[in-house]
MARSE-282026 format. One record per residue (C-alpha): chain; x, y, z. Coordinates in nm, 4 decimals, padded with zeros to 6 digits. Layout:
<recs>
REC   mol          X          Y          Z
REC     A          X          Y          Z
...
</recs>
This chain:
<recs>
REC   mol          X          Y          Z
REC     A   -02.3711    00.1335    00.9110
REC     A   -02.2812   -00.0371    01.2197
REC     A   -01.9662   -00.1613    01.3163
REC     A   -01.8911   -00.4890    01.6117
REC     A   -01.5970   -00.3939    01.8339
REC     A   -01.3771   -00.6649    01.8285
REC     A   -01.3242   -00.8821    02.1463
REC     A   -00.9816   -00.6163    02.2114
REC     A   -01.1693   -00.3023    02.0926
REC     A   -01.1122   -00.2115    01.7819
REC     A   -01.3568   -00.1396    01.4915
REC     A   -01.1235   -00.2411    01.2004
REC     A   -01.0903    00.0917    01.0234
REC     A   -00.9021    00.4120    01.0116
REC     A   -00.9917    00.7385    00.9239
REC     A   -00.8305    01.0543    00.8067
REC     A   -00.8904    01.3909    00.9484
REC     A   -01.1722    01.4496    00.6521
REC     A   -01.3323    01.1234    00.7343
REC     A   -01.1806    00.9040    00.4306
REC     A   -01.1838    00.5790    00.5377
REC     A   -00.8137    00.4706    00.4607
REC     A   -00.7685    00.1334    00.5876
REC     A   -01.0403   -00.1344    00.6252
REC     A   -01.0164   -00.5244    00.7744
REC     A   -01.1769   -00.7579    00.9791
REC     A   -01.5042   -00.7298    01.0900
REC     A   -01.5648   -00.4245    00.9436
REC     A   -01.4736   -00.5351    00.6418
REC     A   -01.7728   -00.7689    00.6400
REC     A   -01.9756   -00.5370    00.7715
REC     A   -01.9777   -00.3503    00.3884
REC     A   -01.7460   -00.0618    00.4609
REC     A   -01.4370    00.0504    00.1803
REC     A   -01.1651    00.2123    00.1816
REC     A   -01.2044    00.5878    00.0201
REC     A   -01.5174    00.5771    00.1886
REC     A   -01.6975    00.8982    00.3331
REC     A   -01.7641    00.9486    00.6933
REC     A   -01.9644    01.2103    00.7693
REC     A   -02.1409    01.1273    01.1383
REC     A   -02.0533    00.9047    01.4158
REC     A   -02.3147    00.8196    01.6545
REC     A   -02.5317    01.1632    01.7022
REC     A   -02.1527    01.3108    01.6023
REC     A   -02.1383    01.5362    01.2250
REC     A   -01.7303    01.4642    01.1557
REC     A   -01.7659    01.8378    01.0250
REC     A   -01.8501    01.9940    01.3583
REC     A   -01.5737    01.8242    01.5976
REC     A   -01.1838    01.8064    01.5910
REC     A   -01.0146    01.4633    01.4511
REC     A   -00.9408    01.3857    01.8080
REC     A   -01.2671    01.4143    01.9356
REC     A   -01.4018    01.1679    01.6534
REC     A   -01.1100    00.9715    01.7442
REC     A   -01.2221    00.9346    02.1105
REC     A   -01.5619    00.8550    02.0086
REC     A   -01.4364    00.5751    01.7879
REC     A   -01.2257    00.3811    02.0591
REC     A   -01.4229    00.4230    02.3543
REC     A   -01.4647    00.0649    02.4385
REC     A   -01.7430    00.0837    02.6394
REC     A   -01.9547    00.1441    02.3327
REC     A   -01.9944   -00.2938    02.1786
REC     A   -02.1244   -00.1622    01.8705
REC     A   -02.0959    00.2210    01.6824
REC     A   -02.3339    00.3643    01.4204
REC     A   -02.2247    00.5814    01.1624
REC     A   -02.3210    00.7497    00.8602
REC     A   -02.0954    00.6719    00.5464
REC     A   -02.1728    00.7551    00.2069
REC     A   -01.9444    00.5001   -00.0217
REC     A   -01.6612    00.5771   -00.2584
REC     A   -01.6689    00.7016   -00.6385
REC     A   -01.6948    00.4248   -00.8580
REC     A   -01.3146    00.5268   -00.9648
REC     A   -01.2241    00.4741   -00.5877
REC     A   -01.1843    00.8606   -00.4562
</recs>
């Protein structure tokens, strides 16, 4: 997926430490992604293989307009 920083940075989603999407809006919202939602890579970045802060750093560093990641959508009973 790809995800449209919005004009004040943010991507419109939160993570947990696991990579379970937990809160979705805005333009991420329309770009497909739901909550309970797997994360597993960020850019060239496995979520497995780097601390939550690291992740974290990758996901607001505002320099990057738009940030590609691998998510593999919820259960159909929503986790």
């Amino acid at each position: 997926m790809e995800f449209i920083r919005s004009p004040i940075g943010f991507l419109g989603f939160t993570i947990s430490e696991v990579g379970v999407v937990e809160k979705v809006d805005g333009l991420a919202k329309n770009s497909g992604l739901q909550v309970h939602s797997r994360m597993l890579q960020v850019e060239d970045k496995l979520l497995c293989c780097h601390t939550h802060k690291q992740i974290t750093d990758l996901l607001t560093a505002k320099e990057k307009p738009v940030v590609r990641a691998y998510v593999i959508p919820p259960a159909p009973k929503g986790r």
